[in-house]
Structures are given as structure tokens and as C-alpha cells.
N, C-alpha and C positions, 0 to 999 in steps of 0.2 A: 504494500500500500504506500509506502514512502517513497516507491520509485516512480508509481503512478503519481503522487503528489509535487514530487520534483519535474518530471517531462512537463509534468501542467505546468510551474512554476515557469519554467526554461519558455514554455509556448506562449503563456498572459505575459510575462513578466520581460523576456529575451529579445520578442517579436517588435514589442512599442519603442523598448529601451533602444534596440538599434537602428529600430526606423529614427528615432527621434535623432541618433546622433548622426544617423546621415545626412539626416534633414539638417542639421546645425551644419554640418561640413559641407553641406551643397550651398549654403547662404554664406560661408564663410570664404568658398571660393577653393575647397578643400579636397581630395581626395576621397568618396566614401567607401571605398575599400576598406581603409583604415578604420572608421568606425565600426565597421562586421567585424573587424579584427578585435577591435577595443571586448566589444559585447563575445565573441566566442571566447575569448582568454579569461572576460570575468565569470562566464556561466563554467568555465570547463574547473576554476578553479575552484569553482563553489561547488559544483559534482564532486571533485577529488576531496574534498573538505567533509564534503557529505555522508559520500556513500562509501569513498577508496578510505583507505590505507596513509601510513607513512610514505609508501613509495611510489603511490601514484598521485600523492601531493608535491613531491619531489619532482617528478620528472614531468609534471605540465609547469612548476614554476621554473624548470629548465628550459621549455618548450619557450616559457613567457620572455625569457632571458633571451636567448636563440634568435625570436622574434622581432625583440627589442634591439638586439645588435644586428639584424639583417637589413632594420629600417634605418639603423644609424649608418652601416655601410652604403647603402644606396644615398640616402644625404648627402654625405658626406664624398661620392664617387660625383654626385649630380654638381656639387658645390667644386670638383674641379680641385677639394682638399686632402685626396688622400691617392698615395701613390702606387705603380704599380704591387709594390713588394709587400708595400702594408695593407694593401687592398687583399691581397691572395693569404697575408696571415691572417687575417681579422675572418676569412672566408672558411681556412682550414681550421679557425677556432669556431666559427659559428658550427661547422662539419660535424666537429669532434662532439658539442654540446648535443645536436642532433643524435648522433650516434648513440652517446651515454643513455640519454632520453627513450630513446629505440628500445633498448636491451632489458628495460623495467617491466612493471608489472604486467600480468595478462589480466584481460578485462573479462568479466562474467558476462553471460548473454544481455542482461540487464543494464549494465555500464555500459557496454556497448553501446546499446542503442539510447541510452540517457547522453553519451559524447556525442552520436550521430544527431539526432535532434539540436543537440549544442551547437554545433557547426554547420545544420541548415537552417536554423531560421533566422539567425541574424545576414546570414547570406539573400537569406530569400526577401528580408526589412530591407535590406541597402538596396535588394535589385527595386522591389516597389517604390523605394525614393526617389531611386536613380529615373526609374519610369515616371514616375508623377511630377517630375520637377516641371518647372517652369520653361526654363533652356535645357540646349541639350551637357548630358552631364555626361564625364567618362569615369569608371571603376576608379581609374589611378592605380600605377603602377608601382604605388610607395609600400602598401601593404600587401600586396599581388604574391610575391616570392613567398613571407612569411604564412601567409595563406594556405598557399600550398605547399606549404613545408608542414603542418598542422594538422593536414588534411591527408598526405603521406603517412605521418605517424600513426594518425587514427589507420587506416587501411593497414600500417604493418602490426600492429597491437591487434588488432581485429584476427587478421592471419595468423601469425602467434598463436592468440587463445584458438584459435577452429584445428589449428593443427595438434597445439596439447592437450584439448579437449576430444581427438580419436584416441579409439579402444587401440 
């Protein structure tokens, strides 16, 4: 029943909150990419808080970390500030963080689809902003990578548990 009460939560609660902040980011002149980003990383951490463990509260605020240095490398690559060499380190540390992140916990059928829910509907909030706005709006390519770097993990965690879960 508390898994049922959290999907609800994630769908009343996940659905408005990231429509809203794409809406702020489309008036702000902003990327709403990043906003889906914003709302999946606070609901995924609020699942792992919830429902997970130590270690799969560990490795989504890796995830969150990972994320957060993917949008600083692209920043910072767009602003013309950071070099080839520190570019390719910052890349093979963001890699590693991913990696670490990968190799934790397996999710129950239930988690599973408690993260899947987590990471469609604020995608599905930003697309109806992106649709609704006034001009035409583009995703932005600032949260894009981190995105689906999030959305890989979910898919390899999924795989994981389907394969340790055969007899």
C-alpha cells in the first residue's frame, strides 16, 4: 500500500511540480530539460529515502553528483572555459561516478516501476510545457546528457534485478 501511495504521490505531486518549473524556465528564457531533471533527481531521491536502503540512497545521490558535474562540464565547455585535457578528466571522473553508481543495488519489481514512473512524468510535465508555451520552445541540450545518463542506469538496475531474479 505505501508503494501505491508513493506512485500517487510521484503522479499528483511530480506531474505539476515539473510542469511548473518548466513553465518558470520557458519564461525565464531557460532550458526545460533541466527542470525534468530538477523534479526526476528530487522524486528518485525521495523513493530511495523511502522505500530503498543505504545503498540505493547512495548511489542516486551519486547519480545526483554525476548529473551535476555533466551540466557543469557542458557550461563550462559552452563558456569556451575549460580545456581539452580537463575536459576529458572531468569526463572520465563523471564515467567513473556513473560506473560506481551502476554496480549498487538491485531494485524489486516495485522500485522499479516506483523509479520508472519517476523519470516519466516529469519528462512527460516539461514535454506538455514545452507544447503549451506561447513561442516555440527547444528541450535544451544542458540537461539532455545527464538525462540520459539516469535513464541508462535505470535500464541497467532494471536488467540486473531481471537477471538475478532467474531461477
Amino acid at each position: 500500500m505505501n508503494d501505491l501511495l508513493l506512485i500517487a504521490l510521484i503522479i499528483v505531486a511530480g506531474g505539476p511540480l515539473s510542469f511548473a518549473l518548466a513553465r518558470i524556465a520557458i519564461r525565464l528564457q531557460q532550458a526545460p530539460g533541466l527542470a525534468a531533471l530538477t523534479s526526476v533527481l528530487i522524486f528518485w531521491q525521495m523513493t530511495a529515502l523511502w522505500d530503498g536502503g543505504a545503498e540505493l540512497a547512495s548511489a542516486v545521490m551519486l547519480l545526483i553528483s554525476v548529473s551535476a558535474l555533466l551540466i557543469l562540464i557542458q557550461w563550462l565547455r559552452s563558456a569556451a572555459a575549460l580545456a581539452g585535457l580537463a575536459h576529458w578528466a572531468l569526463l572520465i571522473l563523471a564515467g567513473s561516478g556513473f560506473a560506481l553508481a551502476a554496480t549498487w543495488p538491485l531494485l524489486n519489481p516495485v522500485q522499479a516501476l516506483i523509479f520508472c514512473v519517476g523519470y516519466a512524468v516529469p519528462a512527460a510535465a516539461a514535454w506538455c510545457a514545452i507544447r503549451w508555451a506561447r513561442s516555440p520552445v527547444q528541450w535544451g541540450r544542458s540537461g539532455l546528457p545527464a538525462y540520459g545518463l539516469i535513464g541508462l542506469w535505470l535500464a541497467v538496475r532494471i536488467a540486473a534485478s531481471l537477471i538475478a531474479a532467474l531461477p
